[in-house]
Structures are given as structure tokens and as C-alpha cells.
C-alpha positions in Angstrom: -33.6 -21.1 14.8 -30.3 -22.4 13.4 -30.4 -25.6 11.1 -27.5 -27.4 11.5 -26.6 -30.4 9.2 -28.0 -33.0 7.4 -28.1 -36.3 8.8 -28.4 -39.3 6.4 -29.9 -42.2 7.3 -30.8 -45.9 6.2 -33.9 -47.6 6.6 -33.8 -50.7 8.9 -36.0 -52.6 6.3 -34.3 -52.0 3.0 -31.2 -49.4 3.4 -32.8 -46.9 1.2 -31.6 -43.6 2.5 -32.9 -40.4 3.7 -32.5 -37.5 5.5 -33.7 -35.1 8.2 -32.7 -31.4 8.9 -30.6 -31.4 12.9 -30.6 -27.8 14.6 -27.8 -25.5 16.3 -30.5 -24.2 18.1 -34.0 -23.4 18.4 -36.6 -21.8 20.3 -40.0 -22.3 21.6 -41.4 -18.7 20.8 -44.9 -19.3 18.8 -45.6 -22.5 20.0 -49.0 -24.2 19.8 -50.7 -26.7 22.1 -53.5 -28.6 21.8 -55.5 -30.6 24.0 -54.0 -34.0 23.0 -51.0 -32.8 23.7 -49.4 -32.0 20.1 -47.2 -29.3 20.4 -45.8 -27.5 17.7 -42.7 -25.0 17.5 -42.4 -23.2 14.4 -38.8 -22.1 15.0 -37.8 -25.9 16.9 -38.8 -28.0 13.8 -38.0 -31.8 15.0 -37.8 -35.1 12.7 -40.5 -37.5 13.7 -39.6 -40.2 16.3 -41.4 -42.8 13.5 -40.9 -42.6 9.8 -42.1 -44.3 7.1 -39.5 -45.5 4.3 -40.5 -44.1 0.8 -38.8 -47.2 -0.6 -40.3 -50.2 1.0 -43.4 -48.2 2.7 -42.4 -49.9 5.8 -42.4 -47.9 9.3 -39.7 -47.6 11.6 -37.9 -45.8 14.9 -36.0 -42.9 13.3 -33.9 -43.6 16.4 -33.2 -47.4 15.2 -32.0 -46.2 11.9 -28.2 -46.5 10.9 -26.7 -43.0 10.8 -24.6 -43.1 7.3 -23.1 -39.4 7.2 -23.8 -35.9 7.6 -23.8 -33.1 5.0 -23.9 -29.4 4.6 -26.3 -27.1 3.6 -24.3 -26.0 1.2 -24.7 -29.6 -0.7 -28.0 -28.6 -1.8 -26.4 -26.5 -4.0 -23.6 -28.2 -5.0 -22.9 -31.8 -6.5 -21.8 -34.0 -3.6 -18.9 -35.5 -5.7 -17.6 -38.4 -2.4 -21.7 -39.6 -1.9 -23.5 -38.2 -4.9 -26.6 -40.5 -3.8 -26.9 -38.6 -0.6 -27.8 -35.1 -2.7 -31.2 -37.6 -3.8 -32.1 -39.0 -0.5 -35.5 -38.0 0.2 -36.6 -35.8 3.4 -37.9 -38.7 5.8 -41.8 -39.0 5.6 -44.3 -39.1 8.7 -46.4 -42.3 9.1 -50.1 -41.5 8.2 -52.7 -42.6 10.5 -53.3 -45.9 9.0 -49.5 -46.5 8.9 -49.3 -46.4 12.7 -52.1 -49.0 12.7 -50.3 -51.2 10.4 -47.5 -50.5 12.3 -49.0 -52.1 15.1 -49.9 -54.7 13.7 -46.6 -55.5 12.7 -45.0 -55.8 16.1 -43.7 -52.3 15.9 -44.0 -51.8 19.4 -42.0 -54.1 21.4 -43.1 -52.8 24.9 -46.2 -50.9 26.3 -44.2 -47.8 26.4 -44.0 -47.9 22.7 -47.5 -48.8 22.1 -48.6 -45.8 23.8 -46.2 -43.6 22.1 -47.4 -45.6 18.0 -51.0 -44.9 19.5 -50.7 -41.6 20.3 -48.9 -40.3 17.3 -51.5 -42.5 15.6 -54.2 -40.0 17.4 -52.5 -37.2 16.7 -52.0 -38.3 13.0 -56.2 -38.3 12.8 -56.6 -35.0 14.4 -54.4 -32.7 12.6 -57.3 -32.1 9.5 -59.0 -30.1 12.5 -56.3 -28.5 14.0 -56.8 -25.2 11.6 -60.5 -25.1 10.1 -63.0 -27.9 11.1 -64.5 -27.8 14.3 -67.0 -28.8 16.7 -70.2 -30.7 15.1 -68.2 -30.9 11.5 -65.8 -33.5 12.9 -65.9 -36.7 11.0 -67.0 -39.8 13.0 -64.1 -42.4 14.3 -63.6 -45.2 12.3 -63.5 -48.5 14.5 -60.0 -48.6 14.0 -59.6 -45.1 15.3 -61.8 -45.9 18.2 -60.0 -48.6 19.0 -56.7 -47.0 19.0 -58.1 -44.5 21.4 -59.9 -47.6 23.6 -56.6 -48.8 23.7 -54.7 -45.7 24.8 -56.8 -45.4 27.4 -55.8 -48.6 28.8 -52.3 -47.6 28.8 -52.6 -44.0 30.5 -52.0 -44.1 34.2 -54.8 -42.6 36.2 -52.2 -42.2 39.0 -50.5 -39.6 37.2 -51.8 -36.2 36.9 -50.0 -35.3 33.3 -51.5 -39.1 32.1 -55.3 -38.2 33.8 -55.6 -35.1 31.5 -54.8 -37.2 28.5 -57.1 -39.7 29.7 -60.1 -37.4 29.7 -59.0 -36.1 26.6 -59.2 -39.6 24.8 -62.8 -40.2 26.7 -63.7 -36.3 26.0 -63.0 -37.2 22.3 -64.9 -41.0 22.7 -67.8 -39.1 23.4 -67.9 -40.1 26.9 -68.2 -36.5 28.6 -69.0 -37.8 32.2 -65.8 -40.1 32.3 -63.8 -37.5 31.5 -65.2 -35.2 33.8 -64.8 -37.1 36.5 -61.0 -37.7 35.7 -61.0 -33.9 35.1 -62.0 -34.0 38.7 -59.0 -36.1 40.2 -56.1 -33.4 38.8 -55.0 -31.4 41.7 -51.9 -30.2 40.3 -52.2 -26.2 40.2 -49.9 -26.4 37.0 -52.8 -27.7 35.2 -55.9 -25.7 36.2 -55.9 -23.5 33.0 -56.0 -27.2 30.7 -58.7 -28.6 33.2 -60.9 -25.5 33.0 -60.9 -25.5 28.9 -61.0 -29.1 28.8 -64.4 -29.1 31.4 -66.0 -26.3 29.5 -65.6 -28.4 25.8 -67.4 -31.4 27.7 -69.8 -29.5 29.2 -70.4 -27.9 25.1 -70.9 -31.7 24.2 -67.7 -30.9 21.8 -65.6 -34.2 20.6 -63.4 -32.3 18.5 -59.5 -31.7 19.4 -59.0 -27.8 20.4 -56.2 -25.2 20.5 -55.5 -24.6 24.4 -55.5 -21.1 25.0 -52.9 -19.6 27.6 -52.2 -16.3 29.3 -54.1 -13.2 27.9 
């Protein structure tokens, strides 16, 4: 991995700025996978797609965010003298679960594309206390928000589609409902996916909610 520079942005609700680490390059060596799809690359370290503005608390499409400047890393170090508020910005902050849901509610998403995406991160947001430590029975109930939020994903995943069936079953797995899934387990014919399918049948068949590390090669 090779960090590149800093880019400075403003938010879209207030102008405060922040700023996110961009790469030269990266790698996918150590990555980890789980069965709702979060990935994560130790040496490919990306700024989330949403962030949430320290300033105003509001939420926001790091994409839809004014880029202001760039600067080195060797600012960190040294007084910026031409932006001097820059060497203050704060890192830009991931949305917590219930920010995604307020997010939401705020007309966030302005198509069903993005509604999926503010859901799943929502998900994902929920699940990453159990990602290293909790597992199985120990798993905390859903709120009704959260069960909503995964009622609602569900709607939005296209059975059709072999990559959007396996998250289907995954949201039903996670639901509780271990026959639905199964049955959606059943429609995946893709040979690409046979390792998933085979972990994802034998944590329905264990009566197991809780999200799990998938498990490759070996």
C-alpha cells in the first residue's frame, strides 16, 4: 500500500471541511469477507461512500462533496502556511447505524439504487460489534428499526440475480427465516458461488442468525 494525498473536502450541508487519505496503490492481500458481503482490505483502506459531517451531524455522499484541495503528507508535520485550516480538518467520519436510518428519513436516497446501498451499509453498520468476538446465540435481538431496514432490503434485492439471491438469503438467514433462505440458497447455480452457498446452508441449518466470516481455500 502507498497513501497518496490528502483530499479536502466540504460538506454539502454547512462547508465544514474534512479530509480522507487517497492511495497510489493498494492490494487485496489479507482481505476479509463476510457473509453480508463486507469486505475488508487492510492494505486497500477506502473512505466511505457516506459520511457524516462532524460539524452539522448531517450525512452525506462523500461523492457529492466539493473537492477544495489536496495536500501532502508532509503537511502533517508541518504548518500549512497558504490553507492553515486544512492542517485542522478532521478525518471524515462513518455514519453509525442510526445515522443511515435518519438518513433515510431525510430523503438521502433519491433513487432505489441508493436506498439499497444507505440500507446496506446501514446492515453492515449493525453487524460489525460481531464481526470479531460475539457470536451465534450471544447476538443481540434487531431492533424494529433494524428489522425493518433488513424487510426493506429485501424488497430491493433481485431474486433474478445470482450475486443479489445470496444476499437475499443472507438478510432472511439473519431475519430468522432459515427456510426462505434456503430455498433462495437453492436457486444459485452459479459454480463461482458454491463455497458461499455451502457455509451459508450449514449456518441455517445450525439455526445461527449471527453474521459470519466466509472461509475460503484451505
Amino acid at each position: 500500500m502507498l497513501p497518496g494525498q490528502n483530499q479536502i473536502v466540504a460538506c454539502p450541508h454547512c462547508e465544514s471541511l474534512a479530509q480522507y487519505m487517497t492511495l497510489l496503490s493498494g492490494n487485496s492481500f489479507g482481505t476479509r469477507i463476510w457473509t453480508d458481503g463486507k469486505q475488508i482490505a487492510p492494505m486497500l483502506p477506502l473512505p466511505p461512500a457516506v459520511a457524516k459531517c462532524r460539524h452539522c451531524n448531517e450525512c452525506y455522499w462523500l461523492a457529492n462533496a466539493r473537492e477544495v484541495g489536496t495536500v501532502d503528507a508532509k503537511w502533517q508535520n508541518e504548518p500549512n502556511r497558504s490553507h492553515p485550516d486544512w492542517d485542522v480538518a478532521p478525518a471524515v467520519e462513518e455514519p453509525l447505524e442510526a445515522d443511515f436510518y435518519a438518513a433515510l428519513g431525510k430523503g438521502l436516497a433519491t433513487d432505489d439504487q441508493q436506498e439499497r446501498t444507505l440500507r446496506i451499509f446501514a446492515w453492515w453498520r449493525r453487524n460489525d460489534v460481531y464481526r470479531d468476538g460475539v457470536q451465534g446465540e450471544n447476538k443481540t435481538p434487531l431492533t424494529d428499526e433494524g428489522r425493518r431496514n433488513l424487510v426493506e432490503l429485501s424488497r430491493l434485492l433481485d431474486e433474478a440475480e445470482d450475486n443479489d439471491r445470496i444476499m437475499k438469503a443472507e438478510v432472511l438467514r439473519e431475519l430468522g427465516e432459515f427456510e426462505a433462505a434456503s430455498e433462495i440458497l437453492d436457486q444459485v447455480t452459479a459454480e463461482e458461488y458454491e463455497v458461499v452457498v455451502r457455509q451459508l446452508r450449514q449456518l441455517c441449518d445450525n439455526r445461527n442468525t449471527c453474521v459470519s466470516e466466509l472461509q475460503f481455500g484451505g
